[in-house]
Backbone as CSV, one residue per row, in Angstrom:
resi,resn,N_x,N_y,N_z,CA_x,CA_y,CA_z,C_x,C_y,C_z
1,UNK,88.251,42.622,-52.077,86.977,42.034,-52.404,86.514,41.156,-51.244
2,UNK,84.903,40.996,-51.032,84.945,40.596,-50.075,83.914,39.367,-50.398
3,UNK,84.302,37.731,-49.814,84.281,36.817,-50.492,83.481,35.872,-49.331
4,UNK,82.391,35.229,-49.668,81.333,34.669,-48.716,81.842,33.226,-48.805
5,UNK,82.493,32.669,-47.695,82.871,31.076,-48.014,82.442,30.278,-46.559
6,UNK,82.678,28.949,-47.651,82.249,28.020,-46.207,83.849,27.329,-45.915
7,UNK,84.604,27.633,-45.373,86.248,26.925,-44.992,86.379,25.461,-43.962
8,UNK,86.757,25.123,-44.890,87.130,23.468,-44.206,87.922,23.967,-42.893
9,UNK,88.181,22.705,-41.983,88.414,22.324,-40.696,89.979,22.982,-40.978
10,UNK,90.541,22.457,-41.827,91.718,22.141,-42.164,91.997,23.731,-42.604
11,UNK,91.148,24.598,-43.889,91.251,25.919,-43.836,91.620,26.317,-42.568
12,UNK,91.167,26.159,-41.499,91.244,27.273,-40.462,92.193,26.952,-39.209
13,UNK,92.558,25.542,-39.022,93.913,24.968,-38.548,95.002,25.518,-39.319
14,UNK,94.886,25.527,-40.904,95.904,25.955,-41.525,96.244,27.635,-41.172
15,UNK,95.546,28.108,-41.495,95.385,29.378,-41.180,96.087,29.777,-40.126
16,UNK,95.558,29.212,-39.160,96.203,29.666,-37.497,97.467,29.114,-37.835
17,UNK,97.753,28.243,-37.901,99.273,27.909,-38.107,100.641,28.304,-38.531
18,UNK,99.822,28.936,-39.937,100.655,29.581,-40.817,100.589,31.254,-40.328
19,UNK,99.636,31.643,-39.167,99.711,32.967,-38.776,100.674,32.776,-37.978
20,UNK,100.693,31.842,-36.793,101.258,31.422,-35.688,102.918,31.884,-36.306
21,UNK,103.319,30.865,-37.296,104.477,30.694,-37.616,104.921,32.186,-38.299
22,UNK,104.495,32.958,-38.720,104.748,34.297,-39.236,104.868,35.374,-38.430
23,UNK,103.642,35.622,-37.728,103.395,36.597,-36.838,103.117,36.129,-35.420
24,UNK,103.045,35.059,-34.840,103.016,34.658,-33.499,101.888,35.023,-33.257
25,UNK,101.636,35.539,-31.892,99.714,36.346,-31.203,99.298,37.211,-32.234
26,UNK,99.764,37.728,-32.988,99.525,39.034,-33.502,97.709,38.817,-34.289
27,UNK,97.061,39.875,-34.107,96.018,39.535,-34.945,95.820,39.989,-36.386
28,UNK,95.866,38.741,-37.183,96.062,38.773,-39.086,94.550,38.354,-39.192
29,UNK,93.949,39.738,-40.056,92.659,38.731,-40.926,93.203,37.568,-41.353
30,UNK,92.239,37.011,-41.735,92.185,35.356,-42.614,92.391,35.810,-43.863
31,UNK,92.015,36.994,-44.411,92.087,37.516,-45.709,93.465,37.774,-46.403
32,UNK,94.060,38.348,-45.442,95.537,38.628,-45.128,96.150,37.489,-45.613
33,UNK,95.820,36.547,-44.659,97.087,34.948,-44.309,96.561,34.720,-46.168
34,UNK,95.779,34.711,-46.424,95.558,33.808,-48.010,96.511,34.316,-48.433
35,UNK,96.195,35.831,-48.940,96.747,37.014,-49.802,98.592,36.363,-49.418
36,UNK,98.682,36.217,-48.506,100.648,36.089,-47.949,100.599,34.784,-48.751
37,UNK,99.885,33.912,-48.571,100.129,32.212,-48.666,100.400,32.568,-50.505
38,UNK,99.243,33.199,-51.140,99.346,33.296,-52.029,100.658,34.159,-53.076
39,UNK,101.287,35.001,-52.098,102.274,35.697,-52.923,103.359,35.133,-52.613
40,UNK,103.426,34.410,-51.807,104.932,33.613,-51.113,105.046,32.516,-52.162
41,UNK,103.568,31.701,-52.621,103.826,30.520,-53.695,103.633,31.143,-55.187
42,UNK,103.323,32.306,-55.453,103.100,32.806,-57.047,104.540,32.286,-57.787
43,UNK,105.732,32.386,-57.332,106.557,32.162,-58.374,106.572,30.695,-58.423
44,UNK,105.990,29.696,-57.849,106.587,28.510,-58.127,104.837,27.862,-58.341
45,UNK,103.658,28.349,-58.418,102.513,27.955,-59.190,102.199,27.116,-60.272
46,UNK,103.184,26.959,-60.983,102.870,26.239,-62.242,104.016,25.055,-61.725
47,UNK,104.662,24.906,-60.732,105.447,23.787,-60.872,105.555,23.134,-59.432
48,UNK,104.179,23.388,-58.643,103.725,23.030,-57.942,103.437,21.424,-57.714
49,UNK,103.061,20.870,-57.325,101.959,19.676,-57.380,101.305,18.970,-56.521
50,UNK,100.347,19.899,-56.894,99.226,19.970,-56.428,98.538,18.807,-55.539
51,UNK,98.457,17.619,-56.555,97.729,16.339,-55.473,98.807,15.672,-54.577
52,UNK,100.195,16.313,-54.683,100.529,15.823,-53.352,100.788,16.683,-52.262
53,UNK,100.097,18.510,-52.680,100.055,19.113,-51.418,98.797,18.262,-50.685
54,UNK,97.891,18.302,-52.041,96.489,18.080,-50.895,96.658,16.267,-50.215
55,UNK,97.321,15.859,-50.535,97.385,14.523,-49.904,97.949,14.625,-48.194
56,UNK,98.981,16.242,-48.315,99.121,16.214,-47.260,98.512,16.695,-45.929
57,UNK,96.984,16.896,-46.315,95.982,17.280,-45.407,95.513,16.399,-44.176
58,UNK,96.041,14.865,-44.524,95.202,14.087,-44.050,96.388,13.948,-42.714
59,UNK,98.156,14.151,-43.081,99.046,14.454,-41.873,98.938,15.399,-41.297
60,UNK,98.663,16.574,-41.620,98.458,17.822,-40.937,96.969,17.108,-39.861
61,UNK,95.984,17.117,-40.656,94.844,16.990,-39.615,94.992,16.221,-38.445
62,UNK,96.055,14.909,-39.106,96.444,13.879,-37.520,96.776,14.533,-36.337
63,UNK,97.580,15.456,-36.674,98.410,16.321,-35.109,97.308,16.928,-34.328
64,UNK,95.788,16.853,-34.945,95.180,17.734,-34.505,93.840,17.025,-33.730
65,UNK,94.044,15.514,-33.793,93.088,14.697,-33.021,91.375,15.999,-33.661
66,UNK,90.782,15.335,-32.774,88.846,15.701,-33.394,88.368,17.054,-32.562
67,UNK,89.305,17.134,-31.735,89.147,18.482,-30.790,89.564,19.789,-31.761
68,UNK,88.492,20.738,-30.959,88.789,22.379,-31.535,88.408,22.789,-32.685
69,UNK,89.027,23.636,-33.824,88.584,24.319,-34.800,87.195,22.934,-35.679
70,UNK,86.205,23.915,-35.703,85.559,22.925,-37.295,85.448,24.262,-38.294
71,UNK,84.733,23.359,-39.098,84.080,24.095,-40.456,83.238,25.223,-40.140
72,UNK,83.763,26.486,-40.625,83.371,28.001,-40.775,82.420,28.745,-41.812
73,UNK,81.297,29.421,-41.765,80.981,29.557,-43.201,80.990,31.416,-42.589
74,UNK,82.059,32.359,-43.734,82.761,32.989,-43.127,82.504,34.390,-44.140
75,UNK,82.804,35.246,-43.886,82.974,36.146,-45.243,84.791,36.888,-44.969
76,UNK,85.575,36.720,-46.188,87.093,37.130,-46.375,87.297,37.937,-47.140
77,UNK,88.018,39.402,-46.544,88.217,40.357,-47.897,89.758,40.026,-48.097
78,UNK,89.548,39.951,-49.555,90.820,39.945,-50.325,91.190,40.720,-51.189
79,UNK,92.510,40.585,-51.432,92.730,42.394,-52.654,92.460,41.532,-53.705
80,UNK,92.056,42.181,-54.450,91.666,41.954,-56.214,92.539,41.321,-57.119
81,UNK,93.917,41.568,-56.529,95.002,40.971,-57.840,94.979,39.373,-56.812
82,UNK,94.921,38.895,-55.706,94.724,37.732,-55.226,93.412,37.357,-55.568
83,UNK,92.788,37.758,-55.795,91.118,37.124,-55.570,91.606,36.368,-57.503
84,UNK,91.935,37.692,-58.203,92.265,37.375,-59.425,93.091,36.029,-59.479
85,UNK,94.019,36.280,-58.953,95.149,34.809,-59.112,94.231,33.754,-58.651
86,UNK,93.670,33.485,-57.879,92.926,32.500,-57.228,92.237,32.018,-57.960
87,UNK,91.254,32.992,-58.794,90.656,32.603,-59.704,91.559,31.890,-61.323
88,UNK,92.443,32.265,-61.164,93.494,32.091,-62.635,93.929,30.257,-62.303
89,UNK,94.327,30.398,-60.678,94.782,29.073,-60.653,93.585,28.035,-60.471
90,UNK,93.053,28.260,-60.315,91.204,27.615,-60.259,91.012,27.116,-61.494
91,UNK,91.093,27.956,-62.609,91.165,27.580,-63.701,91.860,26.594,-64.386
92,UNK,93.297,26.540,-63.993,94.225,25.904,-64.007,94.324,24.730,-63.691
93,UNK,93.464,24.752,-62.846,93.331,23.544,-61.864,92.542,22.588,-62.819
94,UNK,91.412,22.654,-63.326,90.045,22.723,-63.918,90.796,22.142,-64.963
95,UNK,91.996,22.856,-65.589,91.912,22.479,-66.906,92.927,21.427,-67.206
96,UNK,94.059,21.273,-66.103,94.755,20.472,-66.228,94.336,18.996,-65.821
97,UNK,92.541,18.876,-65.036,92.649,17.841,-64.836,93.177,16.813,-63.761
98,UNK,93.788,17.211,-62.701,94.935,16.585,-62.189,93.769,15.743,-60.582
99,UNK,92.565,16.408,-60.622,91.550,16.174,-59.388,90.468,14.872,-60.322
100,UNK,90.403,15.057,-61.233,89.077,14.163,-61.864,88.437,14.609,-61.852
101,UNK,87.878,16.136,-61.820,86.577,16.685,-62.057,87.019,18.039,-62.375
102,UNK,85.310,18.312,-63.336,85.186,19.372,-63.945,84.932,20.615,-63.058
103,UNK,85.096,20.417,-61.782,84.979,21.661,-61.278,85.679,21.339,-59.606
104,UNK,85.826,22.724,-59.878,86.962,23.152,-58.307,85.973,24.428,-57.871
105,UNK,86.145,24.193,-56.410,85.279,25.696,-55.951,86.750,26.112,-55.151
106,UNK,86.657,27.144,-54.821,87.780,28.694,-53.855,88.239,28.171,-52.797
107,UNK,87.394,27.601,-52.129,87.620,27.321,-51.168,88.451,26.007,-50.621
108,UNK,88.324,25.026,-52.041,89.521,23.783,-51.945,90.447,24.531,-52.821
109,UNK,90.226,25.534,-53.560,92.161,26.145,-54.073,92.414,26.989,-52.749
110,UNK,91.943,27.466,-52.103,92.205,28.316,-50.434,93.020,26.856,-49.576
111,UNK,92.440,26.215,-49.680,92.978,24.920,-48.527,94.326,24.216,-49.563
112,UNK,94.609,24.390,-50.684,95.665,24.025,-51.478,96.234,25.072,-51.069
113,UNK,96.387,26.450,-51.183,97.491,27.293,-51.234,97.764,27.268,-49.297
114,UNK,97.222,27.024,-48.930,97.108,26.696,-47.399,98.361,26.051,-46.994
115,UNK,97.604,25.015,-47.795,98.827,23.462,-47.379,100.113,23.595,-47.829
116,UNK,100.010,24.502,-48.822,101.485,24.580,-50.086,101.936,25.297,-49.087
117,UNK,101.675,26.700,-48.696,102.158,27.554,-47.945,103.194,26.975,-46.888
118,UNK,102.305,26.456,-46.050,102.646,25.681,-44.669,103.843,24.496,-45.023
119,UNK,103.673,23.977,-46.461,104.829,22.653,-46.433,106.100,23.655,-46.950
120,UNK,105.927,24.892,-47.461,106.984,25.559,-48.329,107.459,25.983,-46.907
121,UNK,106.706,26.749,-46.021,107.817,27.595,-45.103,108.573,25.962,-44.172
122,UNK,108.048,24.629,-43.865,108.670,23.584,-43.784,110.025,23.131,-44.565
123,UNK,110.229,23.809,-45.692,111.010,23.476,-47.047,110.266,22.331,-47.136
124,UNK,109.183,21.833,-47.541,108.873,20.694,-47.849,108.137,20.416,-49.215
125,UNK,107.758,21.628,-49.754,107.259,21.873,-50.739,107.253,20.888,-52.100
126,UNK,106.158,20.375,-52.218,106.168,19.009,-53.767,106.174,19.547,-54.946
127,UNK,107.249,19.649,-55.564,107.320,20.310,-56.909,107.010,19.138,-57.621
128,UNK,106.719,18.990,-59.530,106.091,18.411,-59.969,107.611,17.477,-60.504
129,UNK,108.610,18.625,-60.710,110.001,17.807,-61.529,110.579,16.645,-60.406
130,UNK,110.709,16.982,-59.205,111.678,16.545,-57.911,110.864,15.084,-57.305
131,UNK,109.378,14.910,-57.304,108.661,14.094,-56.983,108.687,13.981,-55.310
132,UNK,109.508,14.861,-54.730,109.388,14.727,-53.576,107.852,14.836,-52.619
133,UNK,107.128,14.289,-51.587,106.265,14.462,-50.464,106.256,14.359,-49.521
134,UNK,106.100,14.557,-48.672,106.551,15.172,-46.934,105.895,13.832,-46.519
135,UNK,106.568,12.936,-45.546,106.330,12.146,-45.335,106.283,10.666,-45.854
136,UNK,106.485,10.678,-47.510,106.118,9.777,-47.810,107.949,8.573,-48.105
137,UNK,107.747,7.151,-48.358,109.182,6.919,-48.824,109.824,7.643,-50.270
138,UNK,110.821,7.803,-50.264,111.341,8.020,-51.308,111.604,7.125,-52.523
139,UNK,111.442,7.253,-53.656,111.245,6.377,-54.693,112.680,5.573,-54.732
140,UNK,112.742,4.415,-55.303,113.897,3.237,-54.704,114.458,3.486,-56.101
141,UNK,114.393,3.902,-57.078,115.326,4.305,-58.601,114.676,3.223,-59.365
142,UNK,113.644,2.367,-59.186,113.656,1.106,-59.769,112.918,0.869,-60.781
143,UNK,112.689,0.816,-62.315,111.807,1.058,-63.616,110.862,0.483,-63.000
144,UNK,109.559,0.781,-63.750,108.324,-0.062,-63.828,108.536,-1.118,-64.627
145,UNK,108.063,-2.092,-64.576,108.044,-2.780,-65.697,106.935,-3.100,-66.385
């Protein structure tokens, strides 16, 4: 399917990155890299978490100072059972709430499966049980009170 978007800065740093690290020079549609990002994280989707992949956008973008890639408004073909999932976890997204708003567009679940992608082949991946985040301190064991 072929999908008319506008891709963040960070979409398309991610992108190259996660091609870089897979296939080196080789030339991968963008359509491709989703479709991979997306079948590499399908089994662990629901136990994901989510606001601390996207928190980790703001370290990724540091390495990358204000120079080079910006914002793309692009058209991406994708196969149908991804376009589908995309849309399933969109939903998901939407309904669990976890952003504060009633709506998510493709293109911030594209820059989530992005980031997930890129911290998973890191092993860095934030599952929701483990509380772990790339970069951040680790929790000191200590109750709230």
């Amino acid at each position: 399917m072929r999908k008319q978007l506008a891709l963040s800065r960070t979409v398309m740093l991610g992108m190259r990155e996660y091609r870089a690290l897979l296939y080196g020079e080789a030339p991968v549609q963008n359509g491709f890299i989703v479709g991979l990002a997306y079948n590499n994280l399908q089994p662990d989707l629901g136990d994901i978490d989510w606001v601390r992949v996207n928190l980790y956008e703001r370290e990724f973008l540091a390495k990358y100072g204000d120079a080079g890639t910006q914002r793309v408004k692009t058209t991406i073909n994708i196969r149908a059972d991804v376009s589908a999932g995309l849309e399933t976890l969109r939903a998901a997204l939407i309904e669990e709430n976890i952003f504060g708003t009633a709506r998510i567009y493709l293109p911030f679940v594209i820059k989530l499966l992005i980031l997930g992608a890129l911290l998973q082949a890191k092993g860095a991946l934030p599952l929701k049980a483990d509380g772990r985040h790339p970069g951040a301190a680790q929790p000191s064991g200590r109750a709230k009170e």
